[in-house]
DOKEZA-822636 format. One line per 10 residues: for each residue z, x, y of C-alpha. Coordinates in steps of 0.2 Angstrom, whole numbers, plus 5000, padded with zeros to 4 digits. Example, Ala and Ser with C-alpha at 12.3 -4.5 7.8 and 13.67 -1.06 7.14 Angstrom:
<recs>
5039:5062:4978; 5036:5068:4995
</recs>
This chain:
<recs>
5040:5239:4821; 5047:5254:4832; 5059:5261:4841; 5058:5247:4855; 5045:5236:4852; 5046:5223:4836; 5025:5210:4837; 5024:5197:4823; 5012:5185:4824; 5004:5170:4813
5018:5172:4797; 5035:5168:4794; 5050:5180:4797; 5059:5186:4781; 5077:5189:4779; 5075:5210:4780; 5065:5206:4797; 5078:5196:4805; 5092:5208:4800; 5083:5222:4807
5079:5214:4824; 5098:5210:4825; 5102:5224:4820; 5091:5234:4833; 5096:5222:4847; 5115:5225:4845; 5113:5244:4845; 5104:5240:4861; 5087:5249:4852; 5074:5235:4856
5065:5234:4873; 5053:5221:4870; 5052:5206:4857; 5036:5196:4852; 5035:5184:4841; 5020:5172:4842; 5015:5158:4830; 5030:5164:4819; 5040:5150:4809; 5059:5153:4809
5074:5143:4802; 5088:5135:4815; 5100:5151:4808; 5088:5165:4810; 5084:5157:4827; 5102:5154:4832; 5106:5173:4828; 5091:5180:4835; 5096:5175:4851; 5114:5176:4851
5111:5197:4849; 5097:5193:4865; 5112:5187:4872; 5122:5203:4871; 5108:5216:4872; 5106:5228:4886; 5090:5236:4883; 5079:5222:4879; 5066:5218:4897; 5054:5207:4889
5055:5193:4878; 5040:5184:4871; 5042:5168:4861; 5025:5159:4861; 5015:5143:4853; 5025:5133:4842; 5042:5145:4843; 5052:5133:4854; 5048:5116:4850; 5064:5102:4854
5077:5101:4870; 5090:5110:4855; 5080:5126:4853; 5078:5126:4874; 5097:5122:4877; 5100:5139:4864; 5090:5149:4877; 5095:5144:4892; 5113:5147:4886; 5106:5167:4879
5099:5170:4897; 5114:5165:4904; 5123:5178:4893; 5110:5191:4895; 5107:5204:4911; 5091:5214:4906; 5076:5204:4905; 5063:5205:4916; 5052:5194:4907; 5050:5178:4898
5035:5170:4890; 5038:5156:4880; 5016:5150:4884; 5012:5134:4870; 5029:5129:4870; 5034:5110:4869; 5046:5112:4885; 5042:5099:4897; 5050:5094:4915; 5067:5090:4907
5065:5109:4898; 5061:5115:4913; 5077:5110:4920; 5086:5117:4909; 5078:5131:4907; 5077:5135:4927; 5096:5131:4929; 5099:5148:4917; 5084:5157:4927; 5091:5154:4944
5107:5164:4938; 5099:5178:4931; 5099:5193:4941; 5082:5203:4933; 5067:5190:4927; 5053:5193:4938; 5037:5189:4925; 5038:5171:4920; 5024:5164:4907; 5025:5144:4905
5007:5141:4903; 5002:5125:4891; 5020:5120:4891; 5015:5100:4897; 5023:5103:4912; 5019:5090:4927; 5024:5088:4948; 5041:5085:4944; 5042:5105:4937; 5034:5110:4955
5054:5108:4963; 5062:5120:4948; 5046:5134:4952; 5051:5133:4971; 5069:5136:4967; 5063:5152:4958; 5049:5159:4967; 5060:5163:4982; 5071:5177:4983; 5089:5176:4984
5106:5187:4987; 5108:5187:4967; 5093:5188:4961; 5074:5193:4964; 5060:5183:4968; 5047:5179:4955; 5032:5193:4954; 5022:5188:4938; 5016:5169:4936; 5009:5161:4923
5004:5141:4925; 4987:5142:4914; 4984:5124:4904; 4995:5112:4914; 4984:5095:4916; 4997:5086:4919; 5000:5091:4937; 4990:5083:4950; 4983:5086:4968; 4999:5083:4975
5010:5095:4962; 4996:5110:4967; 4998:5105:4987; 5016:5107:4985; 5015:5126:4977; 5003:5127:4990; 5017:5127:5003; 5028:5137:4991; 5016:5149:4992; 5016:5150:5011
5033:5154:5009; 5033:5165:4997; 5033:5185:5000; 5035:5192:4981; 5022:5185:4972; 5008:5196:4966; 5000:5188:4951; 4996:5172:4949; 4988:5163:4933; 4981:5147:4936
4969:5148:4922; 4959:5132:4915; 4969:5119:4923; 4960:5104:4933; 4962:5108:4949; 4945:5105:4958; 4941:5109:4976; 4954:5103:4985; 4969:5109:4975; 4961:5126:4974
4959:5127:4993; 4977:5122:4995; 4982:5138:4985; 4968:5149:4992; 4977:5144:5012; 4994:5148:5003; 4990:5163:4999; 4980:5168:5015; 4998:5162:5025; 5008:5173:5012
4996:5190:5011; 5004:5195:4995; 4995:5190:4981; 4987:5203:4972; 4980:5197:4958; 4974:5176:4958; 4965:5171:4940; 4955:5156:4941; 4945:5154:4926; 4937:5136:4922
4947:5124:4935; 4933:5115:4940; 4926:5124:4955; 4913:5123:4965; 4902:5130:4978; 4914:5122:4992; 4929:5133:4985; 4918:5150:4983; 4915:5149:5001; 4936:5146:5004
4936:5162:4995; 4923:5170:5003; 4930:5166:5021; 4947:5172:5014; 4939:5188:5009; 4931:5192:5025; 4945:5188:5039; 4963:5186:5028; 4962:5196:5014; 4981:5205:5013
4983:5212:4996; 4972:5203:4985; 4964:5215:4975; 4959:5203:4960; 4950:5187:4959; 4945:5179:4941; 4932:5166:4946; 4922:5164:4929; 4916:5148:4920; 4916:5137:4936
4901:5130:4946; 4898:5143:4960; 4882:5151:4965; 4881:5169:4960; 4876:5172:4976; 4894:5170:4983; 4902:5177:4967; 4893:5195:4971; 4896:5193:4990; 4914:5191:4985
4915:5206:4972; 4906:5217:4986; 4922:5213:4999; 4935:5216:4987; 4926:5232:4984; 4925:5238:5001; 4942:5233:5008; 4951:5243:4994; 4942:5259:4992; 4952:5275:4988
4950:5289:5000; 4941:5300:4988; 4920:5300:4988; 4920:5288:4974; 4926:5270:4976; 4938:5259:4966; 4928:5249:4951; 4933:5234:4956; 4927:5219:4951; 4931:5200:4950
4930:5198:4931; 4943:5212:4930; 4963:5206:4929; 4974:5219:4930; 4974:5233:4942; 4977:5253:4941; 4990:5261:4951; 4982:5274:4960; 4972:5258:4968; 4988:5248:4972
4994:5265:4980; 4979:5270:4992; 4972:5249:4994; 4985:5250:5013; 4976:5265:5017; 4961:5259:5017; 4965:5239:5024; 4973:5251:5040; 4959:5261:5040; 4946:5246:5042
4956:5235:5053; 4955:5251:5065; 4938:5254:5066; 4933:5235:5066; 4945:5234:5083; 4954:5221:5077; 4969:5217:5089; 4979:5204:5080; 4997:5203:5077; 4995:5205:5060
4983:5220:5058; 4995:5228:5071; 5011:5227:5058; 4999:5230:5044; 4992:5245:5052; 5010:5251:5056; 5016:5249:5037; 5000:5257:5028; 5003:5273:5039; 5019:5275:5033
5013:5269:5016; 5000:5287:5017; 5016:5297:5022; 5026:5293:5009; 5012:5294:4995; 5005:5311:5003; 5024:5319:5001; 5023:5311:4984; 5005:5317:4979; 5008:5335:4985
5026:5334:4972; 5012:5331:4960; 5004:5342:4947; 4986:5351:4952; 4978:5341:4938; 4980:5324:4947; 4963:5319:4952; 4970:5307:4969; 4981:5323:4978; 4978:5324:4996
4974:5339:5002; 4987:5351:5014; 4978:5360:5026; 4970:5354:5043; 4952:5355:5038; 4953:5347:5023; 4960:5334:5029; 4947:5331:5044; 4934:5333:5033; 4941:5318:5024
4944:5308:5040; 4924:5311:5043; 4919:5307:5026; 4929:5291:5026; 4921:5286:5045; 4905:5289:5036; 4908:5278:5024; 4916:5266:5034; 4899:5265:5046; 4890:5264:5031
4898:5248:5024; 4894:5241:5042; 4878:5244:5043; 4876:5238:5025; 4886:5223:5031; 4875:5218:5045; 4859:5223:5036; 4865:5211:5021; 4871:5199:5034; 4853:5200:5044
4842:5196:5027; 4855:5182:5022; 4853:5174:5039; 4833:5177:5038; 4832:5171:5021; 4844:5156:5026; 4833:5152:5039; 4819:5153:5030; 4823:5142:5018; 4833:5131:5032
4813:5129:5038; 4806:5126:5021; 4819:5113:5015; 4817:5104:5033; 4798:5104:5028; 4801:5097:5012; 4813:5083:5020; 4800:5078:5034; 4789:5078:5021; 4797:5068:5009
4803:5058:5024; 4786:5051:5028; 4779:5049:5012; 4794:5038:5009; 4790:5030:5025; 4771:5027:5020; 4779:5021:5003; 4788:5008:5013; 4778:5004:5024; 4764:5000:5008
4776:4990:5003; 4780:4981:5016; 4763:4976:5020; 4761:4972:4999; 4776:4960:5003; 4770:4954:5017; 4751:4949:5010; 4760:4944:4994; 4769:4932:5004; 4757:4926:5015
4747:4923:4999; 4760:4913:4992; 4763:4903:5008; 4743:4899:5008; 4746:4893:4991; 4760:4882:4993; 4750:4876:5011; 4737:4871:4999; 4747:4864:4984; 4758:4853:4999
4740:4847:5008; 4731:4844:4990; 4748:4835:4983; 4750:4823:5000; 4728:4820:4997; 4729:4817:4980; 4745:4805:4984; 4736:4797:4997; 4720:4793:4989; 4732:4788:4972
4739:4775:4989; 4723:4770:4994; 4718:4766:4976; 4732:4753:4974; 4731:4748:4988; 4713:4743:4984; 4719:4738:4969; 4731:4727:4975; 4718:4719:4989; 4706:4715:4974
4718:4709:4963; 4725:4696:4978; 4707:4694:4980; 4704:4687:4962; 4720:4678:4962; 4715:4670:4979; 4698:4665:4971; 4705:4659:4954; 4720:4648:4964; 4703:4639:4974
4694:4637:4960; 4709:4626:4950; 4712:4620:4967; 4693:4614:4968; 4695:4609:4949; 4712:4599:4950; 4703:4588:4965; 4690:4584:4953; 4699:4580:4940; 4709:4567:4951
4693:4561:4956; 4690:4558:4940; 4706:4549:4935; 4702:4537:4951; 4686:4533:4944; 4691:4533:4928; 4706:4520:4936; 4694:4511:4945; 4684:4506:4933; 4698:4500:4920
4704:4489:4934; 4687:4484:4936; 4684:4478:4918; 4702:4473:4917; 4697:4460:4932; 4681:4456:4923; 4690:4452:4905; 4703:4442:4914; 4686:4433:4922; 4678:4430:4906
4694:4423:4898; 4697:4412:4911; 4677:4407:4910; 4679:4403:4892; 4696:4395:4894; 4686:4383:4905; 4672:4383:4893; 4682:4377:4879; 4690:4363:4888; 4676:4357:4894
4671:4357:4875; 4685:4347:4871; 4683:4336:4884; 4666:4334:4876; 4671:4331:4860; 4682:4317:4866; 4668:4310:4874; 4664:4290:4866; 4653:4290:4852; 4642:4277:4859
4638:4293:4872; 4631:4300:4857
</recs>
């Protein structure tokens, strides 16, 4: 701990720590107050932020991951910022403060007359927080507008959340840095903001790293670059899906539209996130110098050519105050100052003709592979045409064959079912033929046996005739005998 800074991280506060930041906070000794991962007790916590309360040296208080953790510990900081008058900043990132939090928490803000860097990454906000950050972004009579914004590991606000910051944005004229780190946005959130900030032209600094970007958002920024740039000076683009291609084309424009007026240029790059002051200074300078040579004659390069002139006044008269060892002083006399007007038209024709040399070979090389993937397309379009077509005419023989078949199976099924007919029916013929025969043959057999019987009749009536003959024969015989027998003996 010193003077005016007190950093603990990762352990618990003891007694003699807390008494000491109390005691450095009421003797208004303590500018800036970090405590990350630190685990406190409800009194220490409640007394550490009744002396925030009544400080009126401390500007930046830090309270991050796992510090404020229920609505009690929110409502006891909303009721210190209302007490307090000399913070500028407040980071409370991995804190468990929600939309209702929020709320809370922004009705205290909106009353204070100083914060201006606001840190509420991770802190499971949603779109319902998106109303409270308008409120706060914008300036008012009583208080400042919001420079310093940190959003990073929000997932829970959607397309709709991110399109309404978007307009905020548009809107907005004192924002300059703007953390949106590792939060889901994806192409269309991302170009929401990115036309946000090309309405507001104050954005300095955008961080972007891992939100699920792709080639489509890298040429939004490229375009945003190259015709509505303003003051964004930093752009954080890693761990996304854009061609590199795009991401150097990007870093080469940032570079060139905010080069100092010196012989060497500004290391700027788009990994880089924050940004020097002799840049910041001299970045109007050289935007008003480009937007004159290019012959732009807009509205807007007009007013921003008219305030970067002003701008090099005022930092001339500053920078010849100055001390001789500053390397960024302008020089006083006539001649110096021409050479430095030639030097920087030098350099501006250089960056043109390096422009349109890089903007030649990327249109050739375009074109050329333009022709080759067209190749490769017709090519692949007709082999896939051939393919078809192959097919086609294997579908087509396949089913031609099959139809054959089934022609054949049909002709050899009605064949075999009419010679299988023509069998029984010749069946059926012969066997009425057999019956037929059998039928005359008893028929032939029954009239000969009636024949037969007739006979067979005939003759028993015959010899029934002949008996009755005989009988009657010997009837008469026999009487005759008797007859005989009574003949007289003297017959004898």
């Amino acid at each position: 701990m010193t003077d005016a800074t007190f950093n603990k991280s990762g352990t618990k506060l003891t007694n003699e720590e807390v008494v000491l930041v109390c005691r450095a906070l009421k003797a208004n000794q303590m500018r800036l107050l970090c405590l990350r991962e630190c685990k406190l007790g409800k009194k220490d916590f409640q007394s550490i932020l009744k002396c925030i309360g009544s400080c009126q040296s401390l500007q930046q208080l830090t309270l991050n991951v796992g510090i404020i953790n229920n609505l009690e510990q929110v409502e006891l900081l909303a009721k210190c910022i209302y007490k307090n008058t000399s913070l500028t900043g407040l980071h409370i990132h991995g804190s468990e403060l929600g939309d209702v939090g929020l709320q809370v928490l922004g009705r205290a803000l909106s009353f204070h007359p100083g914060i201006v860097s606001l840190d509420l990454g991770d802190c499971q906000l949603s779109d319902m927080s998106i109303d409270v950050l308008y409120s706060l972004l914008l300036p008012t009579n009583n208080r400042p507008g919001i420079t310093e914004l940190t959003l990073s590991d929000n997932p829970r606000i959607s397309a709709l959340g991110w399109t309404q910051l978007s307009m905020c944005l548009a809107n907005c004229s004192s924002l300059k840095w703007l953390f949106l780190d590792y939060n889901p946005l994806g192409d269309y959130s991302a170009s929401c903001i990115l036309t946000g900030i090309a309405a507001s032209q104050s954005v300095e600094l955008l961080d972007m790293e891992g939100c699920g970007l792709t080639e489509h958002t890298g040429q939004v920024l490229l375009h945003l670059v190259q015709n509505h740039l303003g003051s964004l000076s930093r752009i954080k683009l890693t761990n996304n899906r854009i061609r590199k291609i795009t991401v150097h084309a990007i870093k080469k424009h940032l570079s060139e539209n905010h080069l100092d007026d010196s012989d060497t240029a500004s290391s700027i790059t788009y990994e880089d996130l924050f940004a020097s002051s002799e840049s910041s200074r001299y970045r109007k300078q050289r935007s008003s110098s480009l937007s004159s040579s290019s012959s732009s004659s807009s509205s807007s390069s007009s007013s921003s050519s008219h305030s970067s002139s002003s701008s090099c006044s005022s930092s001339s008269k500053t920078n010849s105050d100055s001390s001789d060892n500053d390397e960024t002083v302008r020089p006083k006399g006539k001649k110096d100052k021409k050479n430095v007007k030639t030097k920087v038209k030098a350099k501006i024709e250089k960056t043109l003709t390096q422009d349109l040399g890089s903007q030649q070979e990327e249109t050739k090389s375009k074109k050329g592979t333009k022709s080759k993937d067209e190749k490769k397309k017709k090519d692949k379009s007709k082999s896939s045409e051939k393919e078809e077509g192959d097919r086609k005419k294997s579908k087509k023989n396949k089913s031609d064959s099959t139809e054959a078949d089934n022609q054949e199976r049909k002709s050899n099924k009605n064949k075999g079912s009419k010679d299988l007919d023509s069998a029984k029916e010749t069946k059926k013929k012969e066997k009425k033929k057999e019956k037929d025969i059998e039928d005359k043959k008893k028929i032939k057999e029954d009239k000969k046996d009636d024949s037969k019987g007739d006979k067979k009749k005939k003759k028993e009536g015959q010899k029934k005739t002949k008996g009755s003959d005989d009988e009657e024969h010997n009837e008469t015989e026999d009487s005759f005998g008797e007859e005989l027998n009574e003949v007289p003996v003297f017959y004898k």
